[in-house]
Structures are given as C-alpha cells and as structure tokens.
KOLVOFI-18779 format. One line per field, with one value per atom (N, C-alpha, C): residue number from 1; residue in one letter; atom name; x, z negated, y. Coordinates in steps of 0.1 Angstrom, whole numbers, plus 5000, padded with zeros to 4 digits. Last residue first. Example, Ala and Ser with C-alpha at 12.3 -4.5 7.8 and 13.67 -1.06 7.14 Angstrom:
num c(2  2  2  1  1  1)
residu c(S  S  S  A  A  A)
atome c(N  CA  C  N  CA  C)
x c(5128  5137  5129  5132  5123  5132)
z c(4929  4929  4921  4922  4922  4922)
y c(4978  4989  5000  4943  4955  4967)
***
This chain:
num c(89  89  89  88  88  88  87  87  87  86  86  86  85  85  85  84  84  84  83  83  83  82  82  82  81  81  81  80  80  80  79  79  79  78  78  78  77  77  77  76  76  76  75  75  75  74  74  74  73  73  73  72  72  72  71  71  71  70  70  70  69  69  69  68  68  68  67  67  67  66  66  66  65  65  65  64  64  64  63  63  63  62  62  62  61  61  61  60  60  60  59  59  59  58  58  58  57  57  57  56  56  56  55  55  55  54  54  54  53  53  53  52  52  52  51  51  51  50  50  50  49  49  49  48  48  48  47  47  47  46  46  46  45  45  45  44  44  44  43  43  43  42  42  42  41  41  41  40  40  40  39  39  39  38  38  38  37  37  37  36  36  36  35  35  35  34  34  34  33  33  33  32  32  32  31  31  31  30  30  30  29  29  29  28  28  28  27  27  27  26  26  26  25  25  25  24  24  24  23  23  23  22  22  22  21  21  21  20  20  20  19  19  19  18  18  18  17  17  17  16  16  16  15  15  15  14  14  14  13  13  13  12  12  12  11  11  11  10  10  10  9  9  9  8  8  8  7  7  7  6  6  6  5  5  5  4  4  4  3  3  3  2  2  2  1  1  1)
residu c(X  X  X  X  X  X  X  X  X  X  X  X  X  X  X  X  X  X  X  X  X  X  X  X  X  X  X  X  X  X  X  X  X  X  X  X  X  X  X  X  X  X  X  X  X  X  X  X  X  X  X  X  X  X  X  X  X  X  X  X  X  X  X  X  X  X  X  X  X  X  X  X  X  X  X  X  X  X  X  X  X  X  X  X  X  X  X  X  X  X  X  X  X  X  X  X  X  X  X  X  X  X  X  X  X  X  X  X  X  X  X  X  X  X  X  X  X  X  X  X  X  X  X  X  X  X  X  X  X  X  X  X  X  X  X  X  X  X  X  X  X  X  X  X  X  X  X  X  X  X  X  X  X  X  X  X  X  X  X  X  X  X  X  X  X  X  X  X  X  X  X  X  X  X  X  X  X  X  X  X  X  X  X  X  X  X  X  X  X  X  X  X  X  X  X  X  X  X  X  X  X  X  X  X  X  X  X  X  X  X  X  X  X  X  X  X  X  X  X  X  X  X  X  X  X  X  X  X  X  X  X  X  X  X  X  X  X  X  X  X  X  X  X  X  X  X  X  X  X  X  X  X  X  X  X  X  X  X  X  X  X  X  X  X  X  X  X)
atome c(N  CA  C  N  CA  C  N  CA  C  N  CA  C  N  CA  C  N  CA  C  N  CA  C  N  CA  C  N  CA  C  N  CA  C  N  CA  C  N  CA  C  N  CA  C  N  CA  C  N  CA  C  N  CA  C  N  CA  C  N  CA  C  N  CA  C  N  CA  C  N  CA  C  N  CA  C  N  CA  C  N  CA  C  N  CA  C  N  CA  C  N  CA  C  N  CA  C  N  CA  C  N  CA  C  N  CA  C  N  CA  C  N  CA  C  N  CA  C  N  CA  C  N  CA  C  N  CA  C  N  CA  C  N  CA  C  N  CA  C  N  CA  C  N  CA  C  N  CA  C  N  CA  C  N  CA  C  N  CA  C  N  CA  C  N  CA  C  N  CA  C  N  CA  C  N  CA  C  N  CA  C  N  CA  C  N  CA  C  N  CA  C  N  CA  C  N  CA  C  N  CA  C  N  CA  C  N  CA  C  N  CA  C  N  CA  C  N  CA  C  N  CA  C  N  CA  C  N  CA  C  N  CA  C  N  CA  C  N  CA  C  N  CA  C  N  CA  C  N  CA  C  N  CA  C  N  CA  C  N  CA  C  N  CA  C  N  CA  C  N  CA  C  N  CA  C  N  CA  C  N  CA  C  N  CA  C  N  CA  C  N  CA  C  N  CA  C  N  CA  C  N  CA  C  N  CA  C  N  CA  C)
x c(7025  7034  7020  7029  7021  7023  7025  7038  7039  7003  7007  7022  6998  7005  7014  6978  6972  6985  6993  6981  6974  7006  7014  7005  6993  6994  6997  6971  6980  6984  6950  6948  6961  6940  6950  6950  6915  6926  6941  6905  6912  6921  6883  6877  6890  6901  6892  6894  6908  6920  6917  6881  6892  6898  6883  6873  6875  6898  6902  6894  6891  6900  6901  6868  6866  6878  6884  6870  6871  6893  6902  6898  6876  6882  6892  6864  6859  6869  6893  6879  6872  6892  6902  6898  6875  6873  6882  6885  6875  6871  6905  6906  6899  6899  6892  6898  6927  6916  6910  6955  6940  6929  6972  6966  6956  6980  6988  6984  6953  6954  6967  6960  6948  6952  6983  6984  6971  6977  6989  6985  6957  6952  6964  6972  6963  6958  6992  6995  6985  6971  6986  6989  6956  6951  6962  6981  6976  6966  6982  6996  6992  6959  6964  6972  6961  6951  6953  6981  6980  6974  6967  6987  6986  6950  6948  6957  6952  6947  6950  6924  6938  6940  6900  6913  6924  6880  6889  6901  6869  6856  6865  6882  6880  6869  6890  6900  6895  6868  6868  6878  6876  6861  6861  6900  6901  6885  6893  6898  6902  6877  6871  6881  6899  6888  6884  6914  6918  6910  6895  6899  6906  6894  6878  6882  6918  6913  6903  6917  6928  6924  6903  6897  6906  6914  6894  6900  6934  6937  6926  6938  6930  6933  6948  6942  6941  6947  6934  6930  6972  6968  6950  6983  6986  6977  6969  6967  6967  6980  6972  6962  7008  7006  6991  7004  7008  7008  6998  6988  6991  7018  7005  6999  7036  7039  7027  7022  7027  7030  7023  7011  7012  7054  7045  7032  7056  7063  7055)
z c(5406  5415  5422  5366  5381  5395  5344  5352  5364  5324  5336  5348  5311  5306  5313  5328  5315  5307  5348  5348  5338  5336  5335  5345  5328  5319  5321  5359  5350  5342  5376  5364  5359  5395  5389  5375  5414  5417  5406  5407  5424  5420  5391  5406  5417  5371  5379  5391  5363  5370  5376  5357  5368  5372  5330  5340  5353  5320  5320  5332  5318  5324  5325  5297  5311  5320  5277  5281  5297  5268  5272  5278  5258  5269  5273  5238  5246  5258  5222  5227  5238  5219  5225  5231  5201  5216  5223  5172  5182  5190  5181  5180  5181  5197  5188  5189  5201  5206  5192  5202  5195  5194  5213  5223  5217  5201  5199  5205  5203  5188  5190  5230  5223  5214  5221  5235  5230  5205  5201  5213  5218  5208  5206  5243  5246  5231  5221  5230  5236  5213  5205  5212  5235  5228  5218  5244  5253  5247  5228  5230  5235  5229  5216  5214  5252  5251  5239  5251  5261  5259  5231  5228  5236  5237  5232  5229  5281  5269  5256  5304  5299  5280  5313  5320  5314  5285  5295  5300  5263  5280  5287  5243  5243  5257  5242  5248  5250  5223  5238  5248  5200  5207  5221  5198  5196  5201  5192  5203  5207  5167  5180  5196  5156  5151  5166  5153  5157  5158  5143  5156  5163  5115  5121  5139  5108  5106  5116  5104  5115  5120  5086  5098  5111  5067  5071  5086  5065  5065  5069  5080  5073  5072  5097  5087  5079  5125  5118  5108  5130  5143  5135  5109  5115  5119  5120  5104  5101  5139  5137  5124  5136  5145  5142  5114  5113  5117  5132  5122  5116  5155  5156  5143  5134  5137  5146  5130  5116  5122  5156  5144  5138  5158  5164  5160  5136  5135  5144)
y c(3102  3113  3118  3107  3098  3107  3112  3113  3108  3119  3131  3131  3100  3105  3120  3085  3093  3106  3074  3088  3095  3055  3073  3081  3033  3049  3058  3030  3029  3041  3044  3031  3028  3058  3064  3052  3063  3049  3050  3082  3087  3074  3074  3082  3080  3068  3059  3061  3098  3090  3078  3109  3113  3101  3090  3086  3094  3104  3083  3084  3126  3121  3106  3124  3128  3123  3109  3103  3110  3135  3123  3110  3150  3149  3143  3133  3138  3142  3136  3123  3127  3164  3156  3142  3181  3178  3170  3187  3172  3173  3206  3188  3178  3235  3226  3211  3254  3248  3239  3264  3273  3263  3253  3266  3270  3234  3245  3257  3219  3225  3236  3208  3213  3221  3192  3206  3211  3174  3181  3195  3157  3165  3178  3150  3159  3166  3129  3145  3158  3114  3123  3137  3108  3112  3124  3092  3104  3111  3072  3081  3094  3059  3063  3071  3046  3060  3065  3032  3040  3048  3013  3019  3033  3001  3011  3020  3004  2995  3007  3011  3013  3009  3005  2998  3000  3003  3009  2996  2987  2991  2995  2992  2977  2978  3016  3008  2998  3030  3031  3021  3015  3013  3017  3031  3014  3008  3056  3052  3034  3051  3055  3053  3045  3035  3039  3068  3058  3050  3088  3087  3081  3077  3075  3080  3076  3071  3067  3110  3106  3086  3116  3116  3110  3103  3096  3103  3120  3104  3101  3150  3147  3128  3169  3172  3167  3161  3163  3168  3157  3162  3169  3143  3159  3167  3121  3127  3138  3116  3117  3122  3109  3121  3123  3087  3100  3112  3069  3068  3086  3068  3071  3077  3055  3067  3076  3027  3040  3056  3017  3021  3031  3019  3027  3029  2997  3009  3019)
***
C-alpha cells in the first residue's frame, strides 16, 4: 500500500509513469550507500519534490538535492529520518 501511494505521488510529482519510475529506481540506488533506508528517502524525496514544484521550481532537481542534504544531515550527526523529514530538534 505505501509503494502504491509513493508510486502515485510520484507520477504526480513528474508527469509521467517512466519518469516517476526511473525516480524511484534512482532513489532505490541511492538507499542501497545511505544510512537512511529507501521508505525514508522515498518520503522526503515526496515532499521536497511536492515544495519544489509548488514554488515554481524544477523537479529534477530534487535528487539532487536531496543528495546534498542526506549528506548535511551526515556532517552534523543527523542520521535518522526525522532529519530528513525536518522534525529533528
């Protein structure tokens, strides 16, 4: 069920079933090197693409910058998901 509901924010989030597809695939390559597993970055990807796109922005920069931040939240010891999820005190 949460597959499905990913599969769909993502499709939204693209436009497109290949592409929504080919950004799940990618975030499933990055999870298998990250401390944080794929559920986690799959959620935060959802959202950082969703805040992206409502401010105008480009969508395929979400990877990308969701890459920088994994790698922020490293730097300051922030390894669990609610650093990715912005709920971390």
């Amino acid at each position: 069920m949460e597959l499905e509901r990913l599969q769909i924010q993502f499709r939204i989030l693209t436009g497109s079933s290949d592409k929504a597809a080919k950004m799940m695939a990618q975030i499933r390559q990055i999870s298998q090197t990250s401390v944080f597993d794929y559920k986690t970055l799959s959620e935060a990807a959802a959202k950082l693409g969703n805040t992206i796109s409502a401010v105008g922005g480009d969508v395929n920069q979400t990877l990308p910058l969701l890459q920088r931040i994994q790698t922020l939240a490293l730097a300051f010891d922030q390894t669990t998901p609610e650093a990715l999820s912005g709920k971390c005190p």
